[in-house]
C-alpha positions as CSV (number, residue, x, y, z in Angstrom):
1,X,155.1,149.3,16.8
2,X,155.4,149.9,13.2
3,X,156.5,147.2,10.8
4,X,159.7,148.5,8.9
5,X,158.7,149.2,5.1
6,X,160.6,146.6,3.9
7,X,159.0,143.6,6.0
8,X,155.7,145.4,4.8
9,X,156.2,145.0,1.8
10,X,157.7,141.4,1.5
11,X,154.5,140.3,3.8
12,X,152.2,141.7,0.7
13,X,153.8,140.2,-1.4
14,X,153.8,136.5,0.1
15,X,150.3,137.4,0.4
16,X,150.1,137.2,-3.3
17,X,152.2,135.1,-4.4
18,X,149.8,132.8,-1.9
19,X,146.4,134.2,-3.6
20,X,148.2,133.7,-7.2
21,X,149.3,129.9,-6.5
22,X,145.5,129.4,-4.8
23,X,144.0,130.8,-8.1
24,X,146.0,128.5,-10.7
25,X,144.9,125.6,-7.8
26,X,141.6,126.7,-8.6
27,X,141.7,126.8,-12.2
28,X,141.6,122.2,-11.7
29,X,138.2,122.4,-10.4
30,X,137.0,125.1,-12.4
31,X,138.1,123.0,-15.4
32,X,136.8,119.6,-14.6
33,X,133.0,120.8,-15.8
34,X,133.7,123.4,-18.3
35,X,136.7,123.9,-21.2
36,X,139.7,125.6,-19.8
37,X,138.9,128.5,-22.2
38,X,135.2,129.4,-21.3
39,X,136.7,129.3,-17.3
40,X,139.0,131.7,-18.6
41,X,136.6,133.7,-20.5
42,X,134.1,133.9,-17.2
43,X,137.0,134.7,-14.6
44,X,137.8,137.8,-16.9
45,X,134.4,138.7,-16.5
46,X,133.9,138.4,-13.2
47,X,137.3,140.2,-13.1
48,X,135.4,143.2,-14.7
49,X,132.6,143.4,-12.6
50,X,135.0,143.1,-9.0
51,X,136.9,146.5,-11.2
52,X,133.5,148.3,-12.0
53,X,134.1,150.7,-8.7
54,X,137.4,151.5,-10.3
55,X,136.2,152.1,-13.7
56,X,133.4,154.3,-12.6
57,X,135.5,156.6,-10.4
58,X,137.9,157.0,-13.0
59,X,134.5,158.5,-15.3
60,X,135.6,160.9,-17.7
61,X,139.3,160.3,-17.7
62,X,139.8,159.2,-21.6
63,X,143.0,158.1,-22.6
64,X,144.5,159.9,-25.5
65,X,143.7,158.5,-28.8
66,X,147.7,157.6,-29.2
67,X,147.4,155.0,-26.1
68,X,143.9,153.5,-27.2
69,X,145.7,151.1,-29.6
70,X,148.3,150.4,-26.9
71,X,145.5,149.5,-24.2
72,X,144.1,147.4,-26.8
73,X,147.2,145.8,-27.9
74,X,148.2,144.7,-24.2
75,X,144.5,143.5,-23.4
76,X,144.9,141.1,-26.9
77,X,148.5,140.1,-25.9
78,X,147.8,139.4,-22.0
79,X,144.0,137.5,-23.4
80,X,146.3,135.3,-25.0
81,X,148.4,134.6,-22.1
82,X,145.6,133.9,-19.9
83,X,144.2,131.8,-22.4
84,X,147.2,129.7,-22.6
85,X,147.8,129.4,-19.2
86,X,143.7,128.1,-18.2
87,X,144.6,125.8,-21.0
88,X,147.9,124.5,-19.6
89,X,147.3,124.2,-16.2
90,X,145.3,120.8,-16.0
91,X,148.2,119.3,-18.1
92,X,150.6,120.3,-15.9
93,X,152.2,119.9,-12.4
94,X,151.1,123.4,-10.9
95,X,154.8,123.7,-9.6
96,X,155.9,122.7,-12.8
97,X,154.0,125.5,-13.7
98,X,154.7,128.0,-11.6
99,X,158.9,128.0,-12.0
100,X,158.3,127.9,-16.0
101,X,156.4,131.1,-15.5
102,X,158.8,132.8,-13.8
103,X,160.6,133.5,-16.5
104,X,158.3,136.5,-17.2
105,X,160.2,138.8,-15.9
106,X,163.6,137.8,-17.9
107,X,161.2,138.3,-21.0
108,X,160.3,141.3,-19.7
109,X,163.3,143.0,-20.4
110,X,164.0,141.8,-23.5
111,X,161.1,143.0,-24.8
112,X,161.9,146.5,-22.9
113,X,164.8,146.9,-25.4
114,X,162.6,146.4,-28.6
115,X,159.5,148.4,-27.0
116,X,160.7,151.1,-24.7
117,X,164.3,151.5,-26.0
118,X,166.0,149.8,-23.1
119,X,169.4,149.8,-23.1
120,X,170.9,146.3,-22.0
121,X,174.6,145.7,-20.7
122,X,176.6,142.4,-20.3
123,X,175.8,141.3,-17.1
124,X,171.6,141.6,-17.6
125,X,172.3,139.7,-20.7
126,X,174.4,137.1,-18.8
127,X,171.6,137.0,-16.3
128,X,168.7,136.5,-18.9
129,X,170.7,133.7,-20.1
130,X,171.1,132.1,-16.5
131,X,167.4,132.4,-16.3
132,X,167.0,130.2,-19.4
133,X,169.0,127.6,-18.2
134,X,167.3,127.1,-15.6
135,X,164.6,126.3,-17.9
136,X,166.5,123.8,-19.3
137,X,167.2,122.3,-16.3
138,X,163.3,121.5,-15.0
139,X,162.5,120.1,-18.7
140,X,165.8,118.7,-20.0
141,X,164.7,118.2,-23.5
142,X,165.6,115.9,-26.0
143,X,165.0,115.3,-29.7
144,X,163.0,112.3,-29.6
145,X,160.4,114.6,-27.3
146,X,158.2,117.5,-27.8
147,X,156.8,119.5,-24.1
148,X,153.7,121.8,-25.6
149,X,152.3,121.8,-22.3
150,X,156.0,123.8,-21.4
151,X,156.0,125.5,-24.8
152,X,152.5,126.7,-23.5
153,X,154.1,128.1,-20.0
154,X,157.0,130.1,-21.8
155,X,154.4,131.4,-24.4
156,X,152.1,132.3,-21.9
157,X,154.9,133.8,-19.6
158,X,156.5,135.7,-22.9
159,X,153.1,137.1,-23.6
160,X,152.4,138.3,-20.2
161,X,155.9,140.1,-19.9
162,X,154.3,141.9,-23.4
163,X,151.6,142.8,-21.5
164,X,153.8,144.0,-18.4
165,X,155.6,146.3,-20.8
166,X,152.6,147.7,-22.2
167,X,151.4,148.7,-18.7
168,X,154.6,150.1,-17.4
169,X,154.4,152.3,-21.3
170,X,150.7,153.3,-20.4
171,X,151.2,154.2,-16.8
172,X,153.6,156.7,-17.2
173,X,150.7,158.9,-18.2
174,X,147.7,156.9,-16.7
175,X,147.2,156.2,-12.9
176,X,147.4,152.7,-12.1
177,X,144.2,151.6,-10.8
178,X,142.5,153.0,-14.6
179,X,144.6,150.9,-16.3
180,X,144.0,147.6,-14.7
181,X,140.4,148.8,-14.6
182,X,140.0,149.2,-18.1
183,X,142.0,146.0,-19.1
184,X,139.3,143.5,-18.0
185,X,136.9,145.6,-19.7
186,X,138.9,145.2,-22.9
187,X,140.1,141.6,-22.4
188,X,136.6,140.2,-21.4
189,X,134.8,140.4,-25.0
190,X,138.5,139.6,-26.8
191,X,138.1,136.2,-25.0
192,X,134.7,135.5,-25.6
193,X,135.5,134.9,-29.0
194,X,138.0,131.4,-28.1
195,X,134.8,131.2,-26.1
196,X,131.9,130.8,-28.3
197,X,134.5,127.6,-30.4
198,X,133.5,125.3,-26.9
199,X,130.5,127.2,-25.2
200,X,128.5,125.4,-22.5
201,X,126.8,127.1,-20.0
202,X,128.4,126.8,-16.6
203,X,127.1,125.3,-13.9
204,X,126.6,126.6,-10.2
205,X,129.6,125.0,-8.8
206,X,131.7,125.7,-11.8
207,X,130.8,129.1,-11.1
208,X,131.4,128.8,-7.3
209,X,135.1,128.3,-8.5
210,X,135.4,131.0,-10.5
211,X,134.3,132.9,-7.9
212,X,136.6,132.3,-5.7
213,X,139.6,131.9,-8.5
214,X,138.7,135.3,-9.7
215,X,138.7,136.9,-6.0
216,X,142.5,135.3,-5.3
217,X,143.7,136.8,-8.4
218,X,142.1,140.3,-8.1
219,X,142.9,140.2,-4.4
220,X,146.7,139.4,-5.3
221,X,146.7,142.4,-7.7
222,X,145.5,144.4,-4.9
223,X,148.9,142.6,-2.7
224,X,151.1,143.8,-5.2
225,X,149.7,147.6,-5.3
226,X,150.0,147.5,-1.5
227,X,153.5,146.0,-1.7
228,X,155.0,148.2,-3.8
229,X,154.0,151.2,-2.3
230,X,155.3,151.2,1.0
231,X,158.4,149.7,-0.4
232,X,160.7,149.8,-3.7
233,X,160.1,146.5,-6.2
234,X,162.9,146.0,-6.1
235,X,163.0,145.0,-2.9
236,X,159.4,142.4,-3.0
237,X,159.8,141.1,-6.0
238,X,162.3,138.3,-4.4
239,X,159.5,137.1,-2.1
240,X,156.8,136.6,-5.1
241,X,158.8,133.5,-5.4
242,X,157.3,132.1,-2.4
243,X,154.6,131.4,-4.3
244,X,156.1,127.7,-6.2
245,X,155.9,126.1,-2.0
246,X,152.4,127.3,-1.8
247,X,151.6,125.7,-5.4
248,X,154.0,122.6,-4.3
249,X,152.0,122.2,-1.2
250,X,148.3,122.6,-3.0
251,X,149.5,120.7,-5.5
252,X,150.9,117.7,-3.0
253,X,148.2,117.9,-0.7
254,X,145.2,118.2,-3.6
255,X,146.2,116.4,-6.3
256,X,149.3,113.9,-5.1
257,X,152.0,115.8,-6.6
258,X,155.5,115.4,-5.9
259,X,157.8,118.1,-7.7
260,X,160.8,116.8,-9.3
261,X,164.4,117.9,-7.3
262,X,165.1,119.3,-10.8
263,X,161.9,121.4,-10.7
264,X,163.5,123.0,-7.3
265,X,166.9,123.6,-9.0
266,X,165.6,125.3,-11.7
267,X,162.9,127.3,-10.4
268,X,165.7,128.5,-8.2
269,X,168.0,129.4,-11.3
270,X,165.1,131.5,-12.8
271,X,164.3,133.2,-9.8
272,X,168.1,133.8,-9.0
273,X,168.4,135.4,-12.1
274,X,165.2,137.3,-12.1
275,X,165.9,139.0,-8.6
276,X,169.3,140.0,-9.7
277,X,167.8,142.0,-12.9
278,X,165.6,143.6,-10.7
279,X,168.0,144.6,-8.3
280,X,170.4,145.9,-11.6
281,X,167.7,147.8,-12.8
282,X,166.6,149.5,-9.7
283,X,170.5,150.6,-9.1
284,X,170.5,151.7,-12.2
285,X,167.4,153.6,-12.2
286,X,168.8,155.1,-8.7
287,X,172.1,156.3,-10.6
288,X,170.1,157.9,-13.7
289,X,167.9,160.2,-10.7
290,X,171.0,160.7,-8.6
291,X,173.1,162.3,-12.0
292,X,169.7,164.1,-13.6
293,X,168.9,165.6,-9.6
């Protein structure tokens, strides 16, 4: 018997928010005999070489010269995020983490408006503003205290939404699978330059775990693809959540870490008001097909 499209899809999905959460676990180990930014730099490549098949089937399929500086712009923009989130990760409770990162999505959309020329009602607004309360809830900040291991997260998550916005621009022309493709080609050299400032050549365990970090992540791109197409995002992107218990169990079970009640209220506040923008915007979208069909 078939599985219904929707339970399809919200499998995939668990499936990588799982690989996602195992890949930031990963990113410890990696860390512990190189600099953060050199793992970063050598899971990017390794990134490109798991895309070459990709790359070379899409052979001859240029992008126009008017999205070359827009692949380049979101490979410098997502470098940085990646960047800042190898270099956070060892500073910080991986659930932690993980709900602080959620919040890409809520950036997302306000960076729709100023990019794309989204147009944003009350409630989204309201719900963006939800989202960053819940942030304020898993860090509580005061004066006397300065978090740039969170200030890293949100940067890294704001950056990544840039990124996310970029894509969704380039693959209205582009298929898909060419523009992740050329991405790690394009973000490989822009982060060997953070590279070359801590250089040390890596050693055959530290590559062992970027190995296997950069497998989780390309195989939790691959989750995603599969997810969305046999159902609407809409629908999935609920159950990417699922991925702060697998980080709050590698994280208890590896490295003795308890998460914070806070930590569970929050995460829950972001992702609350993540899933309901999602949901908006796919009615939305539904409404605009149904009155232009």
């Amino acid at each position: 018997m078939r599985v219904p499209a929707p339970v399809e899809g919200a499998l995939w999905m668990i499936l990588a928010g799982s690989c996602f959460a195992a890949m930031t676990g990963l990113i410890r180990p990696a860390s512990e005999t190189l600099h953060p930014l050199m793992v970063c730099f050598l899971r990017a490549v390794v990134g490109a070489m798991l895309m070459m098949p990709l790359l070379l089937r899409a052979r001859g399929l240029s992008p126009s010269k008017h999205l070359r500086p827009v692949l380049v712009g979101r490979a410098v923009v997502d470098a940085g995020s990646m960047a800042l989130w190898f270099v956070v990760i060892p500073a910080l409770p991986l659930a932690t983490a993980i709900a602080l990162n959620f919040t890409s999505p809520l950036f997302s959309v306000i960076f729709a408006i100023f990019f794309l020329g989204e147009v944003v009602r009350a409630r989204r607004w309201a719900a963006i503003g939800v989202g960053f309360l819940g942030v304020l809830i898993i860090k509580q900040p005061t004066p006397e205290s300065f978090d740039w291991p969170a200030l890293f997260v949100l940067s890294s998550a704001a950056l990544a939404a840039m990124a996310r916005v970029g894509a969704r621009h380039l693959t209205r022309t582009m298929d898909a699978g060419t523009v992740v493709a050329i991405h790690f080609f394009l973000i490989a050299p822009i982060l060997f330059v953070p590279a070359l400032f801590v250089w040390s050549w890596p050693t055959a365990e530290a590559m062992a775990w970027i190995f296997a970090l950069a497998m989780c992540g390309t195989f939790g791109h691959f989750c995603i693809a599969k997810a969305v197409a046999v159902a609407e995002a809409s629908e999935v992107a609920p159950f990417d959540y699922f991925q702060l218990v697998i980080a709050a169990a590698i994280g208890y079970f590896a490295y003795a870490e308890i998460p914070e009640p806070k930590t569970w209220l929050g995460a829950a506040v972001i992702a609350g008001s993540a899933t309901y923008i999602a949901r908006r915007e796919a009615r939305l979208r539904r409404a605009r097909a149904a009155t232009n069909g």
